[in-house]
N, C-alpha and C positions, 0 to 999 in steps of 0.2 A: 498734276497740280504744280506752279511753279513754286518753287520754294522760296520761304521767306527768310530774310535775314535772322531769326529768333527762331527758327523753325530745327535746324543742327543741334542749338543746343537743345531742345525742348526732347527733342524723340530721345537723345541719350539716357532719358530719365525714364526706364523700360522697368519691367521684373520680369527675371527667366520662369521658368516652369519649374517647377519639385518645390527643393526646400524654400523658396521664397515662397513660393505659393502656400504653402504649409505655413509660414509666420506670416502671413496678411491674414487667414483666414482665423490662425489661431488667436490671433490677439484681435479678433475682432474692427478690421480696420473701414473705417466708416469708406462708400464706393460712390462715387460720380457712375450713373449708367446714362451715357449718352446715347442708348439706342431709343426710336419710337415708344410709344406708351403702349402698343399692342402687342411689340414685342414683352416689356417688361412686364405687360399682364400673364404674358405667357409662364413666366417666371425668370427669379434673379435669386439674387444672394441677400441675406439675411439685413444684412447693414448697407446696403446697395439703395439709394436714394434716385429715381427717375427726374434729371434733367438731362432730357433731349436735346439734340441737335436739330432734329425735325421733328415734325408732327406726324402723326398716322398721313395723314392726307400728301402732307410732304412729301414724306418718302415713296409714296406710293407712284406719286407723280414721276419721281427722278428716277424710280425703277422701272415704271413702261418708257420713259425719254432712253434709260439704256439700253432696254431691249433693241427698241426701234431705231436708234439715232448712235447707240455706244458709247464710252466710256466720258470722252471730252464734252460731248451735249450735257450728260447727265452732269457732271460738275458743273456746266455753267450756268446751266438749272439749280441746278442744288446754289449757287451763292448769289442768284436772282431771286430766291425765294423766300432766304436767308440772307437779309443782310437789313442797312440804314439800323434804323430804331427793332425792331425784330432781333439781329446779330445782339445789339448792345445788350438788349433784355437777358438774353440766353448764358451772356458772358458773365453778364455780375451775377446772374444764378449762379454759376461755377464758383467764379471769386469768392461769395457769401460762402458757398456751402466750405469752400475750403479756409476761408479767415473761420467760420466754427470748426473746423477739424484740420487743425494744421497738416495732421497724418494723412487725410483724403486722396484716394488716387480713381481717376478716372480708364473707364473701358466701354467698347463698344462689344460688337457682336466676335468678329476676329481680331481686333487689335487694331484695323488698318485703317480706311481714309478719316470713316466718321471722330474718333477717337484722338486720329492726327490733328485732325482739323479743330476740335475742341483743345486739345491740348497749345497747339501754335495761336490762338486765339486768347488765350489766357496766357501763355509769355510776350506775346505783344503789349500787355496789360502789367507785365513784369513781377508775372507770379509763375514758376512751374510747378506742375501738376504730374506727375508719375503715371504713365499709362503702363499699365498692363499689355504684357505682350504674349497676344494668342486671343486676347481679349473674354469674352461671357465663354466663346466656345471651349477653350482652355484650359479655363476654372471647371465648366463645367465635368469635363471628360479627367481632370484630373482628381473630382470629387466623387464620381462613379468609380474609377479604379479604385481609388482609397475606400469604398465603404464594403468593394469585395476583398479587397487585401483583409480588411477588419474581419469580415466574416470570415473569412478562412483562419484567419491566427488569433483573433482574440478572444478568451476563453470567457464565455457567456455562463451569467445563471438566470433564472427565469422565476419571476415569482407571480403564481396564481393560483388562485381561490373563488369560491363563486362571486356572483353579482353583488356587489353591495358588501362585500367584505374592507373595502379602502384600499385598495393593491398602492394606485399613486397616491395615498396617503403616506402609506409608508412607505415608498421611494421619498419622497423629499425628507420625512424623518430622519431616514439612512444619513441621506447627505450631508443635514442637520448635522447629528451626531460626527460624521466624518469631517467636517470644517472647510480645511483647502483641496482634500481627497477629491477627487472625483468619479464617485463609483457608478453611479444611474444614469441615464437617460430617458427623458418623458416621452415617451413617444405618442400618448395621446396629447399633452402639454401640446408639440409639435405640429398635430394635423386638428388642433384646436376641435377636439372631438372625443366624449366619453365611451367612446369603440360601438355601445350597444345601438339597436333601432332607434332609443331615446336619445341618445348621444349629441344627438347635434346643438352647438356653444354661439350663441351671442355672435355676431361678426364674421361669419363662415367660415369655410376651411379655404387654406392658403391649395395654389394650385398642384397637381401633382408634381411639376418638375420643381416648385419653391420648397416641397413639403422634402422632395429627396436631397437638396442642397442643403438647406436646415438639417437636415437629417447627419448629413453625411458629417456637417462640421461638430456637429456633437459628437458622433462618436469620436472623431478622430479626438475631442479634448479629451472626451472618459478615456482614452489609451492613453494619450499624454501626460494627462495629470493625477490618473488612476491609482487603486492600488494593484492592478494588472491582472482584472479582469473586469467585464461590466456587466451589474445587473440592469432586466428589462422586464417589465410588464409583460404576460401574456397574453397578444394581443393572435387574431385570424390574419388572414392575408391584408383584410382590410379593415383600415379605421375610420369610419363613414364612408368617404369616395377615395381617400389618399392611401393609396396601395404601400406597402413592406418592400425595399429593394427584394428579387427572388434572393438573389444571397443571404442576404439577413434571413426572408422567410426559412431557408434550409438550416441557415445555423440555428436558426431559435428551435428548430423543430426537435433538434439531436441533443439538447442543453439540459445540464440537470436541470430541474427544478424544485421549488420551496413554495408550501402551500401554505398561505395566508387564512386561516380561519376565525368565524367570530359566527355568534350565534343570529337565530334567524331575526330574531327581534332588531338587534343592532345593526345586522345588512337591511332590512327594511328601513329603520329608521335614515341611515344613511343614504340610501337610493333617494329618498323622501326629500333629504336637505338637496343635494343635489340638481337632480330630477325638478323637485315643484320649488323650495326655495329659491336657492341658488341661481336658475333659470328665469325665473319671474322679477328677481333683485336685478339681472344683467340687463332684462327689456326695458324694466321701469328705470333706468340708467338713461337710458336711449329715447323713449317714447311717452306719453303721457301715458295718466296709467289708464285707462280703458281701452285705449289702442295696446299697449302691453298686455293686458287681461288677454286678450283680444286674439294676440299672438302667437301668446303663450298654451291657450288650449287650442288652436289650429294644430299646432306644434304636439302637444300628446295626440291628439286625435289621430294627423297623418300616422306618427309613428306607432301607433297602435296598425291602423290599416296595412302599414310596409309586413306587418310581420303574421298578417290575418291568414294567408294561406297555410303557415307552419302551427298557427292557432287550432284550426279547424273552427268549422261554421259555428257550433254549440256556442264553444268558448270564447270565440272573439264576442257574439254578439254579447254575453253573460259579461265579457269584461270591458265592451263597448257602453253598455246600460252602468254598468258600477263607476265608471268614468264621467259620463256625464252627468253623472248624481254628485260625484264629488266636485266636477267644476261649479253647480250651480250650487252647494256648497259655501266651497271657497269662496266666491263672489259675494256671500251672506257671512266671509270674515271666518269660515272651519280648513282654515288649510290643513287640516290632521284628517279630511276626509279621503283624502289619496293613500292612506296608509291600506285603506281595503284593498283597490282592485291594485295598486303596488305588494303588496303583499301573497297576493293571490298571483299575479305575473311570477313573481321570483318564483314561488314553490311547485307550480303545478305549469310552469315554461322555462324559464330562467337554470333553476337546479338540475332537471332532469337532463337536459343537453348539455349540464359541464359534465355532470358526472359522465354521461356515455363517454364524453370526448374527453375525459381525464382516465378511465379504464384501460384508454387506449397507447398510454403514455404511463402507466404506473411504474413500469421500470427503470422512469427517470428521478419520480420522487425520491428525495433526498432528504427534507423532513419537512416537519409541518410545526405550527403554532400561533398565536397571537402574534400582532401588531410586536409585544415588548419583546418576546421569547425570540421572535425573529428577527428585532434588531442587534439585539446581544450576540446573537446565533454571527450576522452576516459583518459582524462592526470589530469580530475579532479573527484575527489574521490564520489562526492556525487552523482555528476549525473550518472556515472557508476553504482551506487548501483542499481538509477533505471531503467538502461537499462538492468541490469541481474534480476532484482525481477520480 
């Protein structure tokens, strides 16, 4: 590409790799992603806004022009395609996003043409724009080492209890009470998913590689701005589709832990708000309400079905039939008819598989109590020492 006169100063305006990277991600720095939209479905960074350089179809083009024809074709492609009124469109996209965030810095996939070429486009316009240098891939590989550095050195505690007990209820309590501390991380919050068959939240889950980038920036703040260790939710490998980096899965495995109890009445009722409230308030948000209705028993239904083979035949159908009594129910204005076969799920599916899988782990328990007992417990400094020693 020939270079332009604005072009020299534009690229000096880089960020190196580590601790720069570390202070963009930590203070939350709003992100120009100049790559395709199928890339950035792929995933990006939390505060990372998609304005392209190209479109899917664009790029697509100017990468068979370089297979076939090499490097010089494919640019003169790429500014044949991109350019007159097109170009213009694309730059005051930049401009806009950067006059609302004067902080904004833009990146492509490795830092190189795409990125260049959006950045020397906007100081022709006589604004510079801070590219990233290493660009998405960069960030990304420097956000994966940091989340096993975490695992390996940062001293985890774990807190879990059965179904319906409020686990991320009292994770954001904690914080509450904590202030500027920052001791938690939501990890369901994160893959926008209540972990269980039921689990799944209004607006999908973000993709696997978004789910671990998010991921990753949180921990590093609970280290950062920690009281120097962080609690987590007990969660499996998976939380609906969005998998645990393996490091994190290892350390959470070896992690004291604090059990969250509350009796069966109150984990039911709670599963309840959640589950059929809370659920049914997010569609009717979204959809008129009969298309909501609508949705929202599709939605228990599947999730009943996903977990029909660990049911057995008996008991799924028994809790298939108590289901569809409570939706027709509901519809008739008794949303307290879910308290049955929800009730009947926790005690006789739900319960019996924590406990086996907590038997298996008792030598980690470190103690147990309510919602209050365990915030007093985790909210003072000495006794924590010795629930992590």
């Amino acid at each position: 590409m020939t270079p332009h006169n604005g072009f020299a100063l534009a690229t000096e305006q880089t960020l190196l790799e580590g601790s720069a990277f570390r202070d963009l991600l930590l203070n939350d720095t709003p992100m120009i992603d100049t790559r395709a939209p199928v890339e950035f479905a792929q995933g990006s960074l939390p505060y990372a806004k998609n304005l392209p350089l190209m479109t899917d179809d664009e790029r697509a083009a100017v990468g068979t022009c370089y297979k076939q024809q090499g490097q010089h074709a494919a640019v003169a492609l790429g500014h044949q395609l991109v350019c007159g009124t097109v170009k213009e469109q694309r730059v005051q996209a930049w401009l806009a996003f950067k006059r609302a965030h004067p902080e904004a810095v833009l990146f492509c996939f490795r830092g190189g043409m795409r990125s260049q070429i959006s950045q020397r486009w906007c100081a022709e316009h006589g604004v510079e724009i801070t590219r990233i240098q290493g660009g998405y891939k960069a960030m990304r590989r420097y956000l994966i080492d940091e989340t096993e550095r975490f695992a390996r050195q940062q001293p985890l505690l774990i807190v879990s209890g059965r179904t319906g007990s409020a686990k991320t209820t009292l994770l954001h309590h904690i914080d509450r009470q904590l202030g500027d501390i920052r001791a938690t991380v939501d990890l369901e919050g994160l893959a926008n998913h209540r972990g269980s068959a039921f689990g799944r939240r209004v607006g999908g889950q973000p993709s696997q590689i978004s789910f671990e980038l998010a991921l990753a920036i949180d921990l590093l703040k609970a280290e950062v701005h920690g009281p120097g260790w962080t609690l987590l939710e007990d969660e499996s490998r998976l939380i609906g589709r969005c998998a645990l980096p393996l490091a994190l899965q290892q350390a959470m495995k070896v992690a004291p832990i604090i059990i969250l109890e509350a009796d069966f009445k109150t984990r039911r009722r709670h599963s309840w708000e959640n589950y059929i409230l809370d659920n049914l308030t997010a569609l009717e948000a979204r959809y008129e309400r009969e298309e909501a209705f609508a949705l929202f028993a599709e939605g228990l239904t599947d999730a009943l079905s996903r977990i029909q083979k660990r049911l057995g035949g008996a008991r799924y159908r028994d809790l298939q039939r108590m289901l569809e009594d409570a939706l027709n129910a509901h519809r008739q204005g008794d949303a307290e008819a879910h308290l049955e076969w929800i009730g009947t799920l926790l005690r006789d599916y739900y319960d019996p598989m924590y406990d086996y899988q907590l038997r298996n782990r008792e030598p980690l328990v470190r103690a147990r109590g309510n919602r209050d007992t365990l915030a007093e417990l985790i909210t003072d400094p000495e006794r924590v020492k010795h629930l992590l020693a």
